[in-house]
C-alpha positions as CSV (number, residue, x, y, z in Angstrom):
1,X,90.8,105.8,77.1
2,X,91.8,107.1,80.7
3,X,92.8,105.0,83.5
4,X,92.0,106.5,86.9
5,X,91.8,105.1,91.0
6,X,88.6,105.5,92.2
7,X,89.2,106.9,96.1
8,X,85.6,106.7,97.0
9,X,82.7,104.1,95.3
10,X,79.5,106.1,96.2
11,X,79.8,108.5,92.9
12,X,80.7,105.3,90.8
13,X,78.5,102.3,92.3
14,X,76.3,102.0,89.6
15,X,78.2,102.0,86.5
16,X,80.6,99.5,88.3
17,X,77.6,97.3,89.2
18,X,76.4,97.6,86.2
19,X,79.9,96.9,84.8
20,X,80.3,93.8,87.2
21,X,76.3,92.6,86.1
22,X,77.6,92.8,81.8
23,X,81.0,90.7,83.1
24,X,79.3,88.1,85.1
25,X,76.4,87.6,82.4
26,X,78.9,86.5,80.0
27,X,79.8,83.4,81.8
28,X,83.2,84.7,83.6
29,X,84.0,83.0,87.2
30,X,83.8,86.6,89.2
31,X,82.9,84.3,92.1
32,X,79.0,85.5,91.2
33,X,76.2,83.7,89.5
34,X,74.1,84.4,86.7
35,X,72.1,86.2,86.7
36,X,74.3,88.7,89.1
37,X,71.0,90.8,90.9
38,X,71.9,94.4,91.2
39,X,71.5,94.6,94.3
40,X,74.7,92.2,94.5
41,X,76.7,93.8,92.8
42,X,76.2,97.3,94.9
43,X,76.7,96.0,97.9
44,X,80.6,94.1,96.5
45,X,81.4,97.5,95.3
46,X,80.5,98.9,99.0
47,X,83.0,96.9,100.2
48,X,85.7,97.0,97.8
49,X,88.2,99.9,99.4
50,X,90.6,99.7,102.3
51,X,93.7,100.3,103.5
52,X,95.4,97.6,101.4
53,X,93.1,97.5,98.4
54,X,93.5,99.7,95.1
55,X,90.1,100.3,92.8
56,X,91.6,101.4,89.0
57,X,88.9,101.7,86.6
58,X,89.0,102.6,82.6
59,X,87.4,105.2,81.3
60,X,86.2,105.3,77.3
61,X,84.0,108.0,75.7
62,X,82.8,109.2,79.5
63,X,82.1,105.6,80.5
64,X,83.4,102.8,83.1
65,X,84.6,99.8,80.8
66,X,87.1,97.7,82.7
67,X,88.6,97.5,86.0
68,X,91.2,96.2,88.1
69,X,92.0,95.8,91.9
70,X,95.6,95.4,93.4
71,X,95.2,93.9,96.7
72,X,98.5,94.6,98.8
73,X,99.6,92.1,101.4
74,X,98.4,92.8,105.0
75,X,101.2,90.6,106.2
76,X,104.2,91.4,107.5
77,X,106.5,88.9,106.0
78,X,104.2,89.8,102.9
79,X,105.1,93.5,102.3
80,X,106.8,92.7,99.0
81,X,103.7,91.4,97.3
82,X,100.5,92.4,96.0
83,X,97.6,90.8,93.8
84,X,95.7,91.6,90.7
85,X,92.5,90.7,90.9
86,X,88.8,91.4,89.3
87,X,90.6,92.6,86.2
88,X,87.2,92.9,84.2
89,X,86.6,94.7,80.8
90,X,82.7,95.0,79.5
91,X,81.8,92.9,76.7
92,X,81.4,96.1,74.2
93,X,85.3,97.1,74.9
94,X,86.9,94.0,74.4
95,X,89.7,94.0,72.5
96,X,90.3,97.4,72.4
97,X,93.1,97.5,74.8
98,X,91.1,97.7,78.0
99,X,92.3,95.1,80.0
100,X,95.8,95.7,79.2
101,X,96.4,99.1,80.2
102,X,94.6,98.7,83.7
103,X,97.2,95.6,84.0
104,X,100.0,97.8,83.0
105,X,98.7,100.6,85.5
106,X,98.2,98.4,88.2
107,X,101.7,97.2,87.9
108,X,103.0,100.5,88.2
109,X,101.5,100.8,91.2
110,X,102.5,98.0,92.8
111,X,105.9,99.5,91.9
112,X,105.2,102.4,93.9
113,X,103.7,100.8,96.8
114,X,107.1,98.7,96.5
115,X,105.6,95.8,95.9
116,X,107.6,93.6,93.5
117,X,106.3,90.2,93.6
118,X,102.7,90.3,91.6
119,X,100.0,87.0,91.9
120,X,96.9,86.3,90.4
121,X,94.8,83.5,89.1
122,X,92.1,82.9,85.9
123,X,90.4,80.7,84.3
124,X,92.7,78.4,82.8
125,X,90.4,78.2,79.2
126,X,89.9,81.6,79.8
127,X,90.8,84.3,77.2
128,X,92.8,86.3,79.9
129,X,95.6,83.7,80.2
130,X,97.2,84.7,76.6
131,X,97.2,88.5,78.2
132,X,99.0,87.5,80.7
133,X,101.7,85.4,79.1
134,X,102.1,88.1,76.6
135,X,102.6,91.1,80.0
136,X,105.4,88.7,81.5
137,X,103.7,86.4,83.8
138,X,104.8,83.3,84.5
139,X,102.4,80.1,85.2
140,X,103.0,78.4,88.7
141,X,100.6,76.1,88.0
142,X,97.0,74.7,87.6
143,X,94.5,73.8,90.4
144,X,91.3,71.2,89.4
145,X,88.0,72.5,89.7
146,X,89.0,75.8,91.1
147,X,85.9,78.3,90.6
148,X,83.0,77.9,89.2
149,X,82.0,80.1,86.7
150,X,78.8,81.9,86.5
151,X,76.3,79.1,85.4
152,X,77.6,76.8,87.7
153,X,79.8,74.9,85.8
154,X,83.3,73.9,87.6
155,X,86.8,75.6,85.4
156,X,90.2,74.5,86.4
157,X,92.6,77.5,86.9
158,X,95.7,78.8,86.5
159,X,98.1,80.7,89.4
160,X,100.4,83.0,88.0
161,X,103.1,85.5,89.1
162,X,105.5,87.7,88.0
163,X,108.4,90.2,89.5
164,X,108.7,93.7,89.0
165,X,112.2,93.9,89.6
């Protein structure tokens, strides 16, 4: 498996749409409904790069499997911190160590952006939430109804962080 940033999306679109269509079908609160129309899903990866957000994808036997997005803060008190978010891995590369080393990549580049204060939030039945204990993460807490997932039916969540430093 290779880990790699994605600079541009145009080359990329459809295998991450496609990607994003395999995630969202399984019932994951991506903030997308089932079924997730193609369409959809190209135009959120359209929009996906900027100035303050990072695209890290994994690559196994030549194809997109996971990915991961650090958002850094725009603010300016905010500078030190940065979030993980739409850390996905396709159904057929679960458990292989997928959503782990995009974590562990994205980490490191927070650490280069200097960016030592990490958020995110999940699903608080979600399978995710054992990863993150396990990386380091610490639970702030959990918020009622927070997302829905992608049938519509309300999931509690869980806000994490944890320091690089």
């Amino acid at each position: 498996m290779k880990i790699r940033e994605l600079q541009e999306i145009h080359n990329d679109q459809a295998a991450l749409s496609r990607l994003f269509q395999a995630v969202v079908a399984t019932g994951a609160p991506m903030n997308y409904y089932h079924p997730m129309h193609y369409e959809t899903a190209m135009n959120y990866w359209a929009g996906v790069l900027s100035d303050y957000n990072r695209l890290f994808v994994a690559v196994l036997d030549g194809e997109i499997v996971g990915t991961v997005q650090l958002h850094l803060s725009d603010k300016e008190n905010g500078q030190h911190r940065a979030e993980i978010a739409k850390l996905m891995t396709h159904p057929k590369a679960q458990r292989k160590g997928v959503a782990r080393s995009l974590l562990r990549h994205a980490e490191q580049a927070a650490i280069e952006e200097q960016r030592w204060l990490l958020m995110l939030d999940t699903e608080k039945e979600g399978p995710a939430n054992a990863l993150y204990l396990s990386e380091g993460y610490q639970l702030v807490g959990e918020v009622p109804a927070y997302s829905q997932d992608a049938f519509g039916e309300y999931k509690d969540g869980h806000v994490y962080y944890k320091l690089l430093r």
